[in-house]
KOLGU-4560 file (N, C-alpha, C; in nm, 3 decimals, padded with zeros to 5 digits):
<recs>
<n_xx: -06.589 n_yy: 12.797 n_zz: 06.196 ca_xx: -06.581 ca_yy: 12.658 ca_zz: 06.155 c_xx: -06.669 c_yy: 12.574 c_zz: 06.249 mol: A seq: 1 type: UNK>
<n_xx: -06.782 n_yy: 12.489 n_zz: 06.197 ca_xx: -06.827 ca_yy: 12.410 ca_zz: 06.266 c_xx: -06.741 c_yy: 12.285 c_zz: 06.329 mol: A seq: 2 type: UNK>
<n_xx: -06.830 n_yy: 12.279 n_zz: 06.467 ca_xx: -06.746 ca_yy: 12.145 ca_zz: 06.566 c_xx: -06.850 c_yy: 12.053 c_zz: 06.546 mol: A seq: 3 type: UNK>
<n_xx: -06.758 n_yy: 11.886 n_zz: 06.535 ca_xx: -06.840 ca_yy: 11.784 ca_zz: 06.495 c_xx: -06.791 c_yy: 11.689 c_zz: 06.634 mol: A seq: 4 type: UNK>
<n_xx: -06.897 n_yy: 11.637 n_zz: 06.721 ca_xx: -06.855 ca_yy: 11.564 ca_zz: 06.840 c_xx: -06.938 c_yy: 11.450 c_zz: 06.765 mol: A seq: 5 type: UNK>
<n_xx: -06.828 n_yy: 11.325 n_zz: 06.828 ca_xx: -06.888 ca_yy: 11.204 ca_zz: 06.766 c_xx: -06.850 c_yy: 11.138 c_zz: 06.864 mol: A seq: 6 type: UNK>
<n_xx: -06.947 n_yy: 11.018 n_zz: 06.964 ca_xx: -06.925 ca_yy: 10.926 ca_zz: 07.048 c_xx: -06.871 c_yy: 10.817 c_zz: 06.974 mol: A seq: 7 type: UNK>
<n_xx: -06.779 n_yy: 10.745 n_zz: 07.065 ca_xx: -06.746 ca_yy: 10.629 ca_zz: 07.005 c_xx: -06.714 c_yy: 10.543 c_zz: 07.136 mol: A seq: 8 type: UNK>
<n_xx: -06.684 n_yy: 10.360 n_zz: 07.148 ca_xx: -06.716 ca_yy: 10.312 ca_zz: 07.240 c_xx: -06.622 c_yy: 10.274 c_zz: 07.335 mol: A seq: 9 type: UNK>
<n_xx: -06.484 n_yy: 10.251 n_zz: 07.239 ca_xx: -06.296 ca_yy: 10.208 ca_zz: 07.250 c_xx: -06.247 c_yy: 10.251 c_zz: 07.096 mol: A seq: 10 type: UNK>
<n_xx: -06.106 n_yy: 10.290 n_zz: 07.196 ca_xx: -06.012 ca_yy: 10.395 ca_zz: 07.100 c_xx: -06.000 c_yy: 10.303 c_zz: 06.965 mol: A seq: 11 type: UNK>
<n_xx: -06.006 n_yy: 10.188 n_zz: 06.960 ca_xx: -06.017 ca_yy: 10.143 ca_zz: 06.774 c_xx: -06.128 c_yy: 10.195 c_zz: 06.716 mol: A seq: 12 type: UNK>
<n_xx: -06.252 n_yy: 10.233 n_zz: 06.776 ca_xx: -06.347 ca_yy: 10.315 ca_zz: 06.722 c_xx: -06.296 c_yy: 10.475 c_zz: 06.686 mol: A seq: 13 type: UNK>
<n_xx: -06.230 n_yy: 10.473 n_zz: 06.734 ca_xx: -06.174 ca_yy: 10.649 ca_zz: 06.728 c_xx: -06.084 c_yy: 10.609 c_zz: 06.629 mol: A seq: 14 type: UNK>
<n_xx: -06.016 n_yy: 10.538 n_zz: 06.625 ca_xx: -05.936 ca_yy: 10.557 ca_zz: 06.508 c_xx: -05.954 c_yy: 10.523 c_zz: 06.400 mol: A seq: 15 type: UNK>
<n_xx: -06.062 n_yy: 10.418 n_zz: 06.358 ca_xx: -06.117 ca_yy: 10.439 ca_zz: 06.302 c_xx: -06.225 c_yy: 10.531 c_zz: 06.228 mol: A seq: 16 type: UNK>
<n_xx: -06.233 n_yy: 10.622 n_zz: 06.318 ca_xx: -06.334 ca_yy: 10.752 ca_zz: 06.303 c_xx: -06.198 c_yy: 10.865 c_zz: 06.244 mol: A seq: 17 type: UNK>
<n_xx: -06.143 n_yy: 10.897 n_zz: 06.328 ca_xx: -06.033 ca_yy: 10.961 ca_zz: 06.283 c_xx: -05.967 c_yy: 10.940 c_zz: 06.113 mol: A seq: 18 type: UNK>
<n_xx: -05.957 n_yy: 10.801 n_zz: 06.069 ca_xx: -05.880 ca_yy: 10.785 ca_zz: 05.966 c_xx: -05.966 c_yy: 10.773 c_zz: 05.848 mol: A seq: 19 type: UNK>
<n_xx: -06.111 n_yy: 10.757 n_zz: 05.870 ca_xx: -06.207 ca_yy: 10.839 ca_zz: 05.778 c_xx: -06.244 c_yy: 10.978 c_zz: 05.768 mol: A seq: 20 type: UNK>
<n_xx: -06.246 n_yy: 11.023 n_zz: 05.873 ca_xx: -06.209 ca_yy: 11.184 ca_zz: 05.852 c_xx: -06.113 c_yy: 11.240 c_zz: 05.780 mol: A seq: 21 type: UNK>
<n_xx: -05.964 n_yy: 11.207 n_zz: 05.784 ca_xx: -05.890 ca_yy: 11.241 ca_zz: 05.746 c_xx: -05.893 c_yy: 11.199 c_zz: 05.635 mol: A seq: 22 type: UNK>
<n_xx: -05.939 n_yy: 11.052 n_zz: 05.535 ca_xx: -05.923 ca_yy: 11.035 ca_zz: 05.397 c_xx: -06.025 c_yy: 11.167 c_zz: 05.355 mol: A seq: 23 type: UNK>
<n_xx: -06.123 n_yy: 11.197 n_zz: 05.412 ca_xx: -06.267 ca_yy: 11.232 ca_zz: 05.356 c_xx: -06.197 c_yy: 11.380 c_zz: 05.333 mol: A seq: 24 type: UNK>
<n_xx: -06.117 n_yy: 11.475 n_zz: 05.464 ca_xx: -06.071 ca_yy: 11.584 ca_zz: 05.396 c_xx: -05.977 c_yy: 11.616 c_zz: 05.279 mol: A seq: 25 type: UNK>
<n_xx: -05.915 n_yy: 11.535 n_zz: 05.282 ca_xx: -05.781 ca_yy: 11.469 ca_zz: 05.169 c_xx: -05.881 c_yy: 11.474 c_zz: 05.057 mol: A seq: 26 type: UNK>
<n_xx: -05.949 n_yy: 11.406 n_zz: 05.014 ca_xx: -06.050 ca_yy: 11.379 ca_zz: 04.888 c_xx: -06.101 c_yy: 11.512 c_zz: 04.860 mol: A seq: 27 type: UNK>
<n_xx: -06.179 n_yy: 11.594 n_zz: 04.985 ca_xx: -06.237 ca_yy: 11.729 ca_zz: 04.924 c_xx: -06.083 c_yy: 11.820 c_zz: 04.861 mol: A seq: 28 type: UNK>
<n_xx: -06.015 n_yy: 11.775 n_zz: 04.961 ca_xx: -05.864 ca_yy: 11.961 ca_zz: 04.940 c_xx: -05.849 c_yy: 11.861 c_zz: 04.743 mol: A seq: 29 type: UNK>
<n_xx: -05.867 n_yy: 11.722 n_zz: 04.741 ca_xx: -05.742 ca_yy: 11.685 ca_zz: 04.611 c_xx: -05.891 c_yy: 11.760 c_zz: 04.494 mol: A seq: 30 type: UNK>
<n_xx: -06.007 n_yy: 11.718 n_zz: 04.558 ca_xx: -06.138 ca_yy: 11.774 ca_zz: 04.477 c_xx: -06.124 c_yy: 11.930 c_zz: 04.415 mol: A seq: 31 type: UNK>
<n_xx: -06.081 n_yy: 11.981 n_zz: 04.513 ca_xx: -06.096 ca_yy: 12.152 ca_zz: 04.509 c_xx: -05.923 c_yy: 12.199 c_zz: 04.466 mol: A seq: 32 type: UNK>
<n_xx: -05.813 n_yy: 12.095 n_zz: 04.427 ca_xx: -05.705 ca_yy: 12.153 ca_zz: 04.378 c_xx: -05.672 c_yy: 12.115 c_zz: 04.225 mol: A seq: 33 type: UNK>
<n_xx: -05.798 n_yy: 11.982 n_zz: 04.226 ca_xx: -05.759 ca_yy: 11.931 ca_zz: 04.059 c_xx: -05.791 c_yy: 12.031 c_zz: 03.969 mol: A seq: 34 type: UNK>
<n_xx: -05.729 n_yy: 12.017 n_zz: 03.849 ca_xx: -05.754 ca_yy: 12.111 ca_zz: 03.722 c_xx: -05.888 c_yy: 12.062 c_zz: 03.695 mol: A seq: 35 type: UNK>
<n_xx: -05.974 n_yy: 12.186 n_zz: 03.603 ca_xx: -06.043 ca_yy: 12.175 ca_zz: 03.511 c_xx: -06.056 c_yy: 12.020 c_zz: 03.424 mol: A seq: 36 type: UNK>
<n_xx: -06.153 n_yy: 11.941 n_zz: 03.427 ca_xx: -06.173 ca_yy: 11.785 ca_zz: 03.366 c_xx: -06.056 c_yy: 11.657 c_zz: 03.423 mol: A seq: 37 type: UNK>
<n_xx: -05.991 n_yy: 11.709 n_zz: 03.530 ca_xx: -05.932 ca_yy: 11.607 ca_zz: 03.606 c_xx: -05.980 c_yy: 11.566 c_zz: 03.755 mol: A seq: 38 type: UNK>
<n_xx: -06.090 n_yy: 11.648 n_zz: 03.798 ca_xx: -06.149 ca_yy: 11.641 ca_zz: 03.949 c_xx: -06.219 c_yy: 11.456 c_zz: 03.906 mol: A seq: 39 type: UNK>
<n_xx: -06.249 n_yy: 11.423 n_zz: 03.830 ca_xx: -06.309 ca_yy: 11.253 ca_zz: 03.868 c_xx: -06.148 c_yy: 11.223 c_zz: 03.846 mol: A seq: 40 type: UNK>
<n_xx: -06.104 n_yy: 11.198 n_zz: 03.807 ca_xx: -05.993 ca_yy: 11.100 ca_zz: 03.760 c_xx: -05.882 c_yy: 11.116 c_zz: 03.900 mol: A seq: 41 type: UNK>
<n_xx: -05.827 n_yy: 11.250 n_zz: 03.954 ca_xx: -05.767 ca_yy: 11.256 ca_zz: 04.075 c_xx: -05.861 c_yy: 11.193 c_zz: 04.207 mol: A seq: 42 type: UNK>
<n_xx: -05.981 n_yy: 11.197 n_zz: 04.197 ca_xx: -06.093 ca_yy: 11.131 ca_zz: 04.337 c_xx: -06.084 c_yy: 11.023 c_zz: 04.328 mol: A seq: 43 type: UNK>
<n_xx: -06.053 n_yy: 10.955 n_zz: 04.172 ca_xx: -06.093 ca_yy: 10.812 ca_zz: 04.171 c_xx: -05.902 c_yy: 10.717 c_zz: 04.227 mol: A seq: 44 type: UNK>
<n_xx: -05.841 n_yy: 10.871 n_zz: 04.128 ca_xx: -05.701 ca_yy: 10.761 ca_zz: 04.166 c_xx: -05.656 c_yy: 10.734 c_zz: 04.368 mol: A seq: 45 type: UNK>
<n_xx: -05.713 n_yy: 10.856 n_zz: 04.403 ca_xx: -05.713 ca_yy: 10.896 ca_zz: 04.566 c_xx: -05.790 c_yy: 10.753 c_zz: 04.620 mol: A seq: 46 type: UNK>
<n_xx: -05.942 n_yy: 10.726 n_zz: 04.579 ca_xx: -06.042 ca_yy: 10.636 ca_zz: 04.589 c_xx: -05.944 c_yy: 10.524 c_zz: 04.611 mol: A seq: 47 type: UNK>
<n_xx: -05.888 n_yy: 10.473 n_zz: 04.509 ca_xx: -05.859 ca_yy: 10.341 ca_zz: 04.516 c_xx: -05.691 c_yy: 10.368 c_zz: 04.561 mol: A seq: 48 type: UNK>
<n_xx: -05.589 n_yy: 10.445 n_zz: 04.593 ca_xx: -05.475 ca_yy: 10.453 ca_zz: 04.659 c_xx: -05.526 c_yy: 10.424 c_zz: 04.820 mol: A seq: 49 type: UNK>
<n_xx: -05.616 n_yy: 10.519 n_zz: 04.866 ca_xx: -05.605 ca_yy: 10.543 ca_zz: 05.014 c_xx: -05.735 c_yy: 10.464 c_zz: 05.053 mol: A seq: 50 type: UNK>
<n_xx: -05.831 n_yy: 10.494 n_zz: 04.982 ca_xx: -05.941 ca_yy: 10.424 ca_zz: 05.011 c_xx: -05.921 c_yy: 10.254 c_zz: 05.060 mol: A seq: 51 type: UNK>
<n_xx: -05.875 n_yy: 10.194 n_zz: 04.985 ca_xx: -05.779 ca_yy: 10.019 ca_zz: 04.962 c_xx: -05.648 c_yy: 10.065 c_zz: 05.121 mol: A seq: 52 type: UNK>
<n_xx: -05.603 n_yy: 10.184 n_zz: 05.149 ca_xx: -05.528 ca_yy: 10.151 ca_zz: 05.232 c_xx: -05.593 c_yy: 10.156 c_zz: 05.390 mol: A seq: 53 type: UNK>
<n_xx: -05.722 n_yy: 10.236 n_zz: 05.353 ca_xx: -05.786 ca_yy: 10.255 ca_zz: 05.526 c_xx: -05.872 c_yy: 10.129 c_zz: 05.525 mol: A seq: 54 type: UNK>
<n_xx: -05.928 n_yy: 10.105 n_zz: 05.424 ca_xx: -06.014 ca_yy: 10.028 ca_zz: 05.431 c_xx: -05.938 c_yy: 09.870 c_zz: 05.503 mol: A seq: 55 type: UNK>
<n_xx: -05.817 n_yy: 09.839 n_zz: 05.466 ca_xx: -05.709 ca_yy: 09.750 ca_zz: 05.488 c_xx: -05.673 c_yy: 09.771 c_zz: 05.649 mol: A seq: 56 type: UNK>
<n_xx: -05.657 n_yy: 09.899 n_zz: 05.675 ca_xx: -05.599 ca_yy: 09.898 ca_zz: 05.793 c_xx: -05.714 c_yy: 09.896 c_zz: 05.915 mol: A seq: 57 type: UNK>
<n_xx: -05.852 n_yy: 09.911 n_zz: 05.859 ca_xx: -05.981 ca_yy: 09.910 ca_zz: 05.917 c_xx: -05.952 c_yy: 09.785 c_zz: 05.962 mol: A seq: 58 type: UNK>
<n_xx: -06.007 n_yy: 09.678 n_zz: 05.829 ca_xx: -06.039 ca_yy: 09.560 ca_zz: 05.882 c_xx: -05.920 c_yy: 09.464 c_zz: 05.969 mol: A seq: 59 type: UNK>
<n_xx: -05.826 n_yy: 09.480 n_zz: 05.940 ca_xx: -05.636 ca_yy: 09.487 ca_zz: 06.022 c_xx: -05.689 c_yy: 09.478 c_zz: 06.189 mol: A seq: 60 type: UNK>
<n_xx: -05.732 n_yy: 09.631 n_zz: 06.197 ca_xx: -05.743 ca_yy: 09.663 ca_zz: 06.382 c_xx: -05.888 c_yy: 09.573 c_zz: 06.403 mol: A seq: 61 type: UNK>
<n_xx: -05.971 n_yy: 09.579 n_zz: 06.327 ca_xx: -06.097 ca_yy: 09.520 ca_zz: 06.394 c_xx: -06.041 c_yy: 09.329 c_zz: 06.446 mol: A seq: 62 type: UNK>
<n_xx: -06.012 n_yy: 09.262 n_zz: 06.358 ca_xx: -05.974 ca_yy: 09.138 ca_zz: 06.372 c_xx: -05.853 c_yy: 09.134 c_zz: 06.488 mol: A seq: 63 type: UNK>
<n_xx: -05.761 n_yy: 09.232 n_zz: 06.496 ca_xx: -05.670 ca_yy: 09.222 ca_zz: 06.590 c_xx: -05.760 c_yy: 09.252 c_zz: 06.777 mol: A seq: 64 type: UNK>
<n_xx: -05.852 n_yy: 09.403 n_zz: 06.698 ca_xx: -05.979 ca_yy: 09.357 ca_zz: 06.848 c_xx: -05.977 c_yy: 09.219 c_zz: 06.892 mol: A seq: 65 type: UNK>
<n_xx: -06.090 n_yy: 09.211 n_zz: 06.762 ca_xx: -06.152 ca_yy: 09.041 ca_zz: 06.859 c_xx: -06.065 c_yy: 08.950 c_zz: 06.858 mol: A seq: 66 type: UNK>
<n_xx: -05.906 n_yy: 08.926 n_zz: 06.830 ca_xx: -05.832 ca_yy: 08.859 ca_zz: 06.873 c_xx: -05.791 c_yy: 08.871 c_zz: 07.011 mol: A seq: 67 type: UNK>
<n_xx: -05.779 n_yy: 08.994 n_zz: 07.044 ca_xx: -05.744 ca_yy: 09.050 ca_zz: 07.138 c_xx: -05.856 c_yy: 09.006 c_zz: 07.267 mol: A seq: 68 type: UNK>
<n_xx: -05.993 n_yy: 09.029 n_zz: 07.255 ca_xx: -06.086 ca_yy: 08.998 ca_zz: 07.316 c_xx: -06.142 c_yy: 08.863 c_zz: 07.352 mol: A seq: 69 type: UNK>
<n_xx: -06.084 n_yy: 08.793 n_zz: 07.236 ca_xx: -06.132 ca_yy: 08.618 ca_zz: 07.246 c_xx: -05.978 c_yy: 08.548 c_zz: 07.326 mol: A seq: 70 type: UNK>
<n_xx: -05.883 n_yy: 08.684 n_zz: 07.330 ca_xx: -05.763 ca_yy: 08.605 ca_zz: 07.397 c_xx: -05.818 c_yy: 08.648 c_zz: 07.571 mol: A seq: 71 type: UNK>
<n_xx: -05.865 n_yy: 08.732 n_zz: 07.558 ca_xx: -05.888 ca_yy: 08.770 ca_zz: 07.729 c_xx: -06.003 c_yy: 08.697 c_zz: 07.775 mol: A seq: 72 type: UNK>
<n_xx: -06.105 n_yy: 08.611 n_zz: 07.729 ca_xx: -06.172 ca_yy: 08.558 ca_zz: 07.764 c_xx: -06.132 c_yy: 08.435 c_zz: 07.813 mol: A seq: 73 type: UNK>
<n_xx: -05.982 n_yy: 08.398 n_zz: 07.818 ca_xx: -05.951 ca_yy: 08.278 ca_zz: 07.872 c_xx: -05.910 c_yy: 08.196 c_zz: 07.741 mol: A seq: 74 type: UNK>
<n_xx: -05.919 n_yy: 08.199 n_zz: 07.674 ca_xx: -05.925 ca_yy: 08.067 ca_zz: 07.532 c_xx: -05.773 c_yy: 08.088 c_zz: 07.508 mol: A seq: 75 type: UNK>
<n_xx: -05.716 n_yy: 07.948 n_zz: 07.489 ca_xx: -05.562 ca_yy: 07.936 ca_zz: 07.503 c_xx: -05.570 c_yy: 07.923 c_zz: 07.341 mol: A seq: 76 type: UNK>
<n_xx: -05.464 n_yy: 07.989 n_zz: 07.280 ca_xx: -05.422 ca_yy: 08.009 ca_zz: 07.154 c_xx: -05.352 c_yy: 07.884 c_zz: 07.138 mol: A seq: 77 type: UNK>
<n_xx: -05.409 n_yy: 07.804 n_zz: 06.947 ca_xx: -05.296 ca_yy: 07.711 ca_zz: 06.953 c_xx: -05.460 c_yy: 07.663 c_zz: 06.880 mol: A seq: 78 type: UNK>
<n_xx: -05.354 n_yy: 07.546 n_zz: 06.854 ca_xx: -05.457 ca_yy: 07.477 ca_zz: 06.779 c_xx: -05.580 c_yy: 07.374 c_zz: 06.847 mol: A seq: 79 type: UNK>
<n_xx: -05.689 n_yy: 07.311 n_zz: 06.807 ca_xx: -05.699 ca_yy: 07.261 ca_zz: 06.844 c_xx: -05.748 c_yy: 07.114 c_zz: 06.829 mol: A seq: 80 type: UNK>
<n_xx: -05.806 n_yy: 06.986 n_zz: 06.954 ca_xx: -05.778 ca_yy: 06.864 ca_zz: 06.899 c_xx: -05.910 c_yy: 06.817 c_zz: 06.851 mol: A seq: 81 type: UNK>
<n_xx: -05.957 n_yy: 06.766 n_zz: 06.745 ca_xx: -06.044 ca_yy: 06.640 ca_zz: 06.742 c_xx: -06.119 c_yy: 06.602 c_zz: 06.843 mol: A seq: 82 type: UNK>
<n_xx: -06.241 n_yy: 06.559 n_zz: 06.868 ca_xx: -06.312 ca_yy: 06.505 ca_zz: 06.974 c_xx: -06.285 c_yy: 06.372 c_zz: 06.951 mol: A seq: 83 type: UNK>
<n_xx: -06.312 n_yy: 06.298 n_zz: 07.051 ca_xx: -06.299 ca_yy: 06.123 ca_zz: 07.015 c_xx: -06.363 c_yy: 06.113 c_zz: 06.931 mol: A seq: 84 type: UNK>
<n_xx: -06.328 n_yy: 05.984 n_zz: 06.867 ca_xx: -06.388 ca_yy: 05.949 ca_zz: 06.753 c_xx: -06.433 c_yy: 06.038 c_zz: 06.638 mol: A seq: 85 type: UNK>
<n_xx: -06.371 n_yy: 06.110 n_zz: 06.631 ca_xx: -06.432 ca_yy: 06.242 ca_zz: 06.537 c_xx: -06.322 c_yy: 06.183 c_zz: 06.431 mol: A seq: 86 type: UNK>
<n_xx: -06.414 n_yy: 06.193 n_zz: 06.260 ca_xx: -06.311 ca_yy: 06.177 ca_zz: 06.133 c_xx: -06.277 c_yy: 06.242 c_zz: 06.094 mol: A seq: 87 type: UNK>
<n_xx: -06.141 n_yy: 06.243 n_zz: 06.100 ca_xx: -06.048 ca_yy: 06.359 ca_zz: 06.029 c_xx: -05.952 c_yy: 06.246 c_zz: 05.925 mol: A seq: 88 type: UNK>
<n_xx: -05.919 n_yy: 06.349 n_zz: 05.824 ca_xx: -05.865 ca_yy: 06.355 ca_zz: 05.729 c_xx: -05.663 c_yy: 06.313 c_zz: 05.716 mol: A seq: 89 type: UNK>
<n_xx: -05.606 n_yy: 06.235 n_zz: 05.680 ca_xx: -05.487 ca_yy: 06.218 ca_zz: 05.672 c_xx: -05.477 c_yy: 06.102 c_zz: 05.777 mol: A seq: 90 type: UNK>
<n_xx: -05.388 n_yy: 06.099 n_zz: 05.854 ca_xx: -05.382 ca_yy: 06.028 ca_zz: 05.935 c_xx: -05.253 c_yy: 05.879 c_zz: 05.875 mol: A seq: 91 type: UNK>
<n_xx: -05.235 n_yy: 05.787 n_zz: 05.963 ca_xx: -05.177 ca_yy: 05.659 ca_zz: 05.944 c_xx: -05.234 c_yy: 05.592 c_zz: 05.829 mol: A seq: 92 type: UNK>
<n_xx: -05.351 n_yy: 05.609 n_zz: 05.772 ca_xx: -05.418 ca_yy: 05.505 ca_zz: 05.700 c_xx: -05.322 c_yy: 05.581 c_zz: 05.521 mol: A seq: 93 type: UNK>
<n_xx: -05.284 n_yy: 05.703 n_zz: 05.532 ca_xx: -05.203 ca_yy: 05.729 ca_zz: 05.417 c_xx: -05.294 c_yy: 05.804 c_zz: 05.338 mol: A seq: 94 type: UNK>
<n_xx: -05.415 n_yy: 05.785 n_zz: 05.347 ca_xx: -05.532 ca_yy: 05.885 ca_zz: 05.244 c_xx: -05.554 c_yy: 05.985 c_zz: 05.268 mol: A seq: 95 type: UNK>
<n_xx: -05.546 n_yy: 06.060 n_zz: 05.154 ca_xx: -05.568 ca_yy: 06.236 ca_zz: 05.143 c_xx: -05.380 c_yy: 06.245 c_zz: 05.241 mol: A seq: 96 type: UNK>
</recs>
């Protein structure tokens, strides 16, 4: 059996590497167990079950990264204010 070494940079890269590997073998074993004229129709139902769930949990860890990263840079979570004189919307005057 061939060995596949793949660099990656931080462990959300690995797991992300990892959880495409693992859909990608899943897809060949469901490829190579479907019957006769059901191999598209089992890839496609796999496609959009797991595919929609890594793809989900991909973009999930990446945003929780750079949350994670824009929180360690110092930047205090929370909202934030208006510059002086800056127009914003609602307010005392009752509009919008």
């Amino acid at each position: 059996m061939p060995i596949l070494q793949i660099s990656y940079a931080t462990d959300a890269e690995r797991l992300v590497l990892e959880r495409l590997i693992a859909f990608g073998t899943e897809m060949c074993r469901l490829a190579d167990q479907a019957p006769d004229g059901g191999v598209v129709a089992a890839c496609e139902g796999l496609a959009v079950e797991r595919g929609r769930a890594v793809l989900g949990q991909t973009v999930e860890q990446a945003l929780r990264a750079r949350a994670a990263a824009a929180e360690g840079k110092g930047g205090r979570p929370g909202s934030a204010r208006a510059g002086a004189g800056a127009a914003t919307r609602g307010g005392e005057s009752g509009r919008w």
